[in-house]
BAVO-948038 format. One record per residue (C-alpha): x, y, z; residue in three letters. Coordinates in steps of 0.05 Angstrom, whole numbers, padded with zeros to 5 digits, always signed. Example, Ala and Ser with C-alpha at 12.3 -4.5 7.8 and 13.67 -1.06 7.14 Angstrom:
REM residues 2
+00246-00090+00156ALA;+00273-00021+00143SER;
***
This chain:
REM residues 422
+01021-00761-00207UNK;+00979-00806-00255UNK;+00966-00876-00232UNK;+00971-00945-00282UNK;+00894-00950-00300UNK;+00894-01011-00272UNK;+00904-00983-00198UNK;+00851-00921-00211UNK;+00802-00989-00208UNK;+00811-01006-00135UNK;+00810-00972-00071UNK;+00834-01001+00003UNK;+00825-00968+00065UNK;+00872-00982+00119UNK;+00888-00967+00194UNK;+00963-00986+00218UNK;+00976-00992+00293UNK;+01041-01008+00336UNK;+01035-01009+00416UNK;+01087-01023+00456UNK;+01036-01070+00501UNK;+01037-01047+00577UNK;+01098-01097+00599UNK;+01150-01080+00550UNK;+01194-01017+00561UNK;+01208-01020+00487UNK;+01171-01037+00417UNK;+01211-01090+00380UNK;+01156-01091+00315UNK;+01155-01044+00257UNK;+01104-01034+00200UNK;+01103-01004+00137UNK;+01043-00983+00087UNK;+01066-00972+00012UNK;+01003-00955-00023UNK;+00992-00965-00092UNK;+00983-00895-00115UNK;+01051-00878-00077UNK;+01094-00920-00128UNK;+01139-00882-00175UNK;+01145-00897-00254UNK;+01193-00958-00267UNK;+01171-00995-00194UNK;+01129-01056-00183UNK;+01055-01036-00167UNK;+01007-01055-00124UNK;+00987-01036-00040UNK;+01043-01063-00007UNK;+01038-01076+00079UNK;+01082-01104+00118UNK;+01091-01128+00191UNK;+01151-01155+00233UNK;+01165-01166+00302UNK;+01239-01161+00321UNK;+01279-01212+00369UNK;+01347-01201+00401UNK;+01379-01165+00467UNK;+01382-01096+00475UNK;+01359-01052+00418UNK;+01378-01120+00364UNK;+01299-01133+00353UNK;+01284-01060+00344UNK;+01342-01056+00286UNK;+01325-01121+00254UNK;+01250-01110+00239UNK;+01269-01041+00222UNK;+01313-01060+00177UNK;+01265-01115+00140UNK;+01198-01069+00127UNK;+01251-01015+00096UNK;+01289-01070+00054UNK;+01225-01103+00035UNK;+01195-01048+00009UNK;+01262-01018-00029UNK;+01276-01087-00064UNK;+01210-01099-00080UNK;+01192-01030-00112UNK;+01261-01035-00154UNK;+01234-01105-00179UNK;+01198-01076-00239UNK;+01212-01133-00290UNK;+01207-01187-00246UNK;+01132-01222-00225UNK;+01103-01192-00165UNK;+01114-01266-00114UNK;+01177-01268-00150UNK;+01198-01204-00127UNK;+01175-01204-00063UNK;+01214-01270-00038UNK;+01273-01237-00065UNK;+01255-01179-00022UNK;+01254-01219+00041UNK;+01319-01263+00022UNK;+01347-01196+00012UNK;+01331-01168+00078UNK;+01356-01236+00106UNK;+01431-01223+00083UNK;+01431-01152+00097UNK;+01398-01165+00179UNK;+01455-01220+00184UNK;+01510-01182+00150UNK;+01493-01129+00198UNK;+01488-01177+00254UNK;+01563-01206+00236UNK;+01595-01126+00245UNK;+01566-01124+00322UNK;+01565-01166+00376UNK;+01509-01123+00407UNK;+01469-01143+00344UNK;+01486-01213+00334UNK;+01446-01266+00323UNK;+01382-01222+00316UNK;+01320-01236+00276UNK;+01244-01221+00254UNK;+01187-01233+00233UNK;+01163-01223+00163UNK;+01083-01214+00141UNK;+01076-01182+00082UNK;+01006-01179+00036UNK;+01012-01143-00031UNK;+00945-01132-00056UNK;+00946-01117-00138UNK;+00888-01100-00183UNK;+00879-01173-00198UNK;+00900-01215-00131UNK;+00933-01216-00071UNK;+01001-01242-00053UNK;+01030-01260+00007UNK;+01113-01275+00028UNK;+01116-01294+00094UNK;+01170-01319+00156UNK;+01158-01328+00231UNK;+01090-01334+00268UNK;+01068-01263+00251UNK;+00993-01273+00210UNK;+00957-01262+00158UNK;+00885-01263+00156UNK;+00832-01249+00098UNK;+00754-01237+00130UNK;+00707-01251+00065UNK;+00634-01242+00088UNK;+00619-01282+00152UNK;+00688-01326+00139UNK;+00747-01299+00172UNK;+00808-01352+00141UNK;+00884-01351+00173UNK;+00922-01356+00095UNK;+01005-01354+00132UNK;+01027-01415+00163UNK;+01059-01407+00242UNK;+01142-01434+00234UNK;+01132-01449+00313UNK;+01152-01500+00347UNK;+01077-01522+00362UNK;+01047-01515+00297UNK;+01109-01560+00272UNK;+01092-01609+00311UNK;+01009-01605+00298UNK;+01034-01613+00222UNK;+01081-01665+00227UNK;+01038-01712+00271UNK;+00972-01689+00238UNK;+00938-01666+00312UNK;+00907-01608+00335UNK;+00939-01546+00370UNK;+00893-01562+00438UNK;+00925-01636+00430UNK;+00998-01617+00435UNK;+01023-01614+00509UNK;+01026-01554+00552UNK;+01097-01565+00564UNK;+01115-01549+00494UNK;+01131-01480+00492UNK;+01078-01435+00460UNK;+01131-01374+00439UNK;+01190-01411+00398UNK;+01184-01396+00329UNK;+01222-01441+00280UNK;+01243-01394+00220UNK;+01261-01318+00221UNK;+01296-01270+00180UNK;+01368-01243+00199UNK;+01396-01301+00247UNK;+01426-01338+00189UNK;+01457-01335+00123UNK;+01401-01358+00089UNK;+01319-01372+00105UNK;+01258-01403+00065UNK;+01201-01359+00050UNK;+01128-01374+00042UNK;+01096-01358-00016UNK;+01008-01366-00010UNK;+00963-01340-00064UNK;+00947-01310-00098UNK;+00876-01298-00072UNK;+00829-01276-00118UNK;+00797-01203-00094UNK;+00730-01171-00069UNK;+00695-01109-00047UNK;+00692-01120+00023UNK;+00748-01158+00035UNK;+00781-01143+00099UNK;+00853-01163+00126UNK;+00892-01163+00181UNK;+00965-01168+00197UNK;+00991-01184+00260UNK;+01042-01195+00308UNK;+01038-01247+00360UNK;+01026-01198+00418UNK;+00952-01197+00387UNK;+00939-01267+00355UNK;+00972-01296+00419UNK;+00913-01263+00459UNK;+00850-01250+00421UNK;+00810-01312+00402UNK;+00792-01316+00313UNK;+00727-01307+00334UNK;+00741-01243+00365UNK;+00776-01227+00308UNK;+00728-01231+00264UNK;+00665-01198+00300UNK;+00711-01132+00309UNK;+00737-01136+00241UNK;+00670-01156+00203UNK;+00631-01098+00252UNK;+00678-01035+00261UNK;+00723-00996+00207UNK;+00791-01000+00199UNK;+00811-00959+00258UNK;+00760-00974+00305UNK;+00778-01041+00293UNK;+00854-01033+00300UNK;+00848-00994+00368UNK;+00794-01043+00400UNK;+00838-01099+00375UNK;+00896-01069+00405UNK;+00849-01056+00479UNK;+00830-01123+00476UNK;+00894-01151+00469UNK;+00923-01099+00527UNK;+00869-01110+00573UNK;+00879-01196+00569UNK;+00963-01173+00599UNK;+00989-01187+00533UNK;+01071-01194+00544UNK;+01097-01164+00481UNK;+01087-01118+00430UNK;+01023-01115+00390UNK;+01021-01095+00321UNK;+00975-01097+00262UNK;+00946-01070+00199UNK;+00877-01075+00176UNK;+00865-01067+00104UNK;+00788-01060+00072UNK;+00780-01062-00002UNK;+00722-01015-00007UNK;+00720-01016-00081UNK;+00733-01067-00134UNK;+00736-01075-00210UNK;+00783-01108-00237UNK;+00826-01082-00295UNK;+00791-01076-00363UNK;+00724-01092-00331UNK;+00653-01051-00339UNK;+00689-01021-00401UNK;+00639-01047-00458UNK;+00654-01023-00529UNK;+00592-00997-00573UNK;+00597-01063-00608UNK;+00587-01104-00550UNK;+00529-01057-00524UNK;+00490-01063-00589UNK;+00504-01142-00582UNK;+00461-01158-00528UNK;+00402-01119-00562UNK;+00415-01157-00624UNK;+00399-01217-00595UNK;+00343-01195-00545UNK;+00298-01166-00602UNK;+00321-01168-00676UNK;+00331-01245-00674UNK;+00267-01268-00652UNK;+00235-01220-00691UNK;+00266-01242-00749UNK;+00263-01328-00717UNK;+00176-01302-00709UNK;+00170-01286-00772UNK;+00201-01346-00806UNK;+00154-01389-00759UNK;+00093-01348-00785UNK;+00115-01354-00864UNK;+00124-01425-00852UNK;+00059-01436-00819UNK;+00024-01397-00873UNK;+00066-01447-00919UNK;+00036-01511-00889UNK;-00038-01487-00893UNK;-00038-01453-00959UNK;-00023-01466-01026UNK;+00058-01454-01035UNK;+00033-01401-01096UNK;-00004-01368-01049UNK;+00061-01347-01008UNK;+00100-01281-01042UNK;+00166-01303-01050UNK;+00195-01250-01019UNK;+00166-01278-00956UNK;+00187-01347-00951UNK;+00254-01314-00975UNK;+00260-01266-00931UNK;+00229-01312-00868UNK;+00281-01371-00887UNK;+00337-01324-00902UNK;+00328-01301-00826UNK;+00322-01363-00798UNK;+00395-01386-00838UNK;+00428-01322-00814UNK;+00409-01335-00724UNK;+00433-01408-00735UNK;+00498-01378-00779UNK;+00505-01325-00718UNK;+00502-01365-00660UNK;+00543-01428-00696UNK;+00606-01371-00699UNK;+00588-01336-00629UNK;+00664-01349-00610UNK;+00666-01380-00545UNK;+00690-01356-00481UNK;+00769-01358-00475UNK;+00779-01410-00405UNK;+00812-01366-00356UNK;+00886-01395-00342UNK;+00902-01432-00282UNK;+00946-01392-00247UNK;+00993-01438-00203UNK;+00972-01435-00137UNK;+01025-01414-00082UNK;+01026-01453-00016UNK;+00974-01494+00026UNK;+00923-01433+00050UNK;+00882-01421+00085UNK;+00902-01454+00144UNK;+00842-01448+00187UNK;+00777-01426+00186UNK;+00715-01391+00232UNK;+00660-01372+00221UNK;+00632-01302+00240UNK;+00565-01303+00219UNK;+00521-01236+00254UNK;+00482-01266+00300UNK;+00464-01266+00382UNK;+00537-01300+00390UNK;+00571-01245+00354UNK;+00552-01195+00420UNK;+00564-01244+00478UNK;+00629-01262+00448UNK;+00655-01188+00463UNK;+00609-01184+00526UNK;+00641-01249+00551UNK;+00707-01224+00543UNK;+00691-01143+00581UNK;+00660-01175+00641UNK;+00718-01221+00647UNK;+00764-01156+00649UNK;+00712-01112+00695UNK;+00726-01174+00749UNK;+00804-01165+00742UNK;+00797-01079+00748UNK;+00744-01090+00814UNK;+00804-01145+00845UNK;+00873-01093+00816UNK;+00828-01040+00846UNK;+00838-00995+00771UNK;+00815-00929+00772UNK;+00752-00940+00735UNK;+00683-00888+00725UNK;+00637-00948+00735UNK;+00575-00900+00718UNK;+00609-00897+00646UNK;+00625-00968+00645UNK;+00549-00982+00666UNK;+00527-00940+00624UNK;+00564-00978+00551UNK;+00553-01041+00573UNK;+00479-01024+00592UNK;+00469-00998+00525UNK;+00508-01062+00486UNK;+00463-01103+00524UNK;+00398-01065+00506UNK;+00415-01064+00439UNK;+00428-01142+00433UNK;+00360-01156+00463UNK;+00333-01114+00410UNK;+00367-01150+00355UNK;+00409-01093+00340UNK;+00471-01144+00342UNK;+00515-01091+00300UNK;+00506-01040+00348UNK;+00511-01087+00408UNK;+00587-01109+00383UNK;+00603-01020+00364UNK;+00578-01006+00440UNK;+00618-01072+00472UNK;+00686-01048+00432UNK;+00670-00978+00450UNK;+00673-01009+00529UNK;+00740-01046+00505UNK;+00773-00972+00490UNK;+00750-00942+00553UNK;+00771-00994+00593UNK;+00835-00993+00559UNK;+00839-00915+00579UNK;+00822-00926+00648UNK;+00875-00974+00658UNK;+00924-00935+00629UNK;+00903-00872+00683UNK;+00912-00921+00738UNK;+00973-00941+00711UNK;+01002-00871+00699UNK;+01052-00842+00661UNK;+01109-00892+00632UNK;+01179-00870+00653UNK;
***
């Protein structure tokens, strides 16, 4: 099919992962990936990912955030004359009365919820509707930025009292979330952005089975050192290996390639302008000087007319030319959406970047040797020998590559030693 023009200008890579963690006999989260050149004529544009992490007995979680990624994405596509933010809250608030009509025909399914993340990424900006504790985050160079705010009970209270969340006591519980789709008749959603765009921007998507056991820092070494998927699957090890309770589900998203709509398109016009006023204008501003230096030392008879005419004449038509240059239109202020971002780290490549990762693998080798896992230590010696050789050298990139690569195989070996899942 052909694409809009505008979405031939931008390119995002992605890798999209759901694991049903190693304590839960079923996966409650569901994802979905809409990319831009998938949309049909008639639908609203743009990448479109989406995360949500299900709540409710039995199979209720499952159905609900089932039922939200397919009912985002349907209402949002069909939005075509609406504005994107527009279009995607009324893609959540429809998914809300749909989960809790549903919910009202069983009592099996009653009372269930999600989570809702979704980031829409557009040739200009990105977007981002959000309910629940599932995150967004946006790495730009060495920042990695959190842009969704957490409806839990903690980070309620760190609002409302204006504290940190290391200052709120441990006997608040860490896993009650405050807002979700599908429990109720109606539900607020969070609108941030939009965010203006880069090559190189990377973000994630997550449900709390990773964020709830992977420090930002983490985050943002694997994300700003490994590729989509390597990232995804050594952000899903680490967050395995650490005895995560829940599901774990994300999306990473790269935008390797960036130009927004209408740009590097110069007309001939504009090309010639710049050359214009590189080399014919100071020829012609030179040789006005030079006539009227010849004027002041010689007798004005002396002068051809045609000189002085021609010399002033110039000069006139560069102060004429760059009185009417029109000026540069303002850009509009677009109306910013939402408080983001809503913290910040920095993930600078340096000799912390490998110890973080190194930090966290020799804190797992010390729970395999005491669970007794199944593990080919020569292998393990072997990765972590080489991430460690490689950081003394400076080679911090490749340090962080060989530490994740550890992450995955320690992931695998646990998994043998656990065996097959009934």
């Amino acid at each position: 099919m052909n694409r809009r023009p505008a979405e031939r200008e931008y390119c995002v890579e992605h890798a999209a992962l759901s694991d049903v963690g190693l304590c839960r006999s079923n996966n409650q989260d569901s994802l979905i990936v809409s990319p831009a050149d998938s949309v049909q004529p008639g639908q609203t544009p743009g990448h479109l990912l989406v995360v949500a992490d299900g709540m409710g007995a039995h199979a209720a979680g499952e159905v609900a955030s089932q039922m939200a990624v397919e009912i985002v994405l349907r209402v949002y596509r069909n939005q075509a004359n609406g504005k994107p933010a527009d279009a995607l809250r009324q893609a959540i608030t429809t998914a809300n009365s749909e989960i809790f009509a549903r919910g009202a025909q069983s009592d099996e399914l009653r009372g269930m919820g999600t989570t809702v993340s979704a980031l829409l990424l557009l040739p200009d900006e990105a977007i981002i509707a959000h309910v629940g504790d599932s995150r967004v985050y946006r790495l730009r160079g060495n920042d990695l930025e959190q842009l969704t705010f957490d409806h839990s009970l903690v980070w309620e209270i760190c609002d409302a009292e204006n504290v940190m969340e290391s200052e709120v006591p441990a006997f608040v519980p860490r896993n009650i979330i405050t807002r979700s789709v599908g429990p109720t008749s109606e539900v607020a959603v969070d609108l941030e952005g939009p965010f203006s765009l880069r090559t190189g921007d990377v973000f994630l998507l997550c449900s709390d089975g990773l964020s709830g056991q992977v420090e930002d820092e983490e985050m943002g070494t694997i994300l700003r050192c490994l590729d989509p998927e390597e990232a995804a699957k050594t952000l899903i090890a680490l967050a395995n290996l650490r005895g995560s309770p829940d599901n774990i589900t994300l999306i990473v998203a790269r935008v390797n390639r960036w130009q927004p709509a209408g740009a590097g398109r110069v007309s001939d016009h504009q090309a010639s302008a710049p050359l214009a006023r590189k080399v014919f204008w100071p020829m012609v501003t030179a040789a006005g000087l030079f006539a009227l230096g010849w004027l002041l030392s010689g007798p004005l008879l002396a002068i051809p007319a045609a000189v002085v005419g021609a010399a002033l004449a110039g000069l006139t038509a560069f102060v004429r030319n760059k009185r009417r240059a029109p000026l540069a239109a303002a850009p509009q202020e677009r109306q910013r959406l939402g408080k983001a971002p809503y913290t910040a780290c920095d993930c600078t490549l340096n000799e912390q970047s490998p110890r973080c990762l190194r930090k966290a693998v020799r804190e797992i080798r010390d729970v395999a040797i005491n669970r007794l896992w199944q593990m080919d230590w020569d292998q393990y010696e072997r990765l972590t020998g080489r991430a460690e050789l490689e950081a003394s050298k400076g080679d911090y990139l490749a340090s962080v590559r060989s530490y994740a690569e550890t992450l995955r195989f320690m992931l695998d070996q646990l998994r043998r030693t656990l065996g097959p899942r009934e």
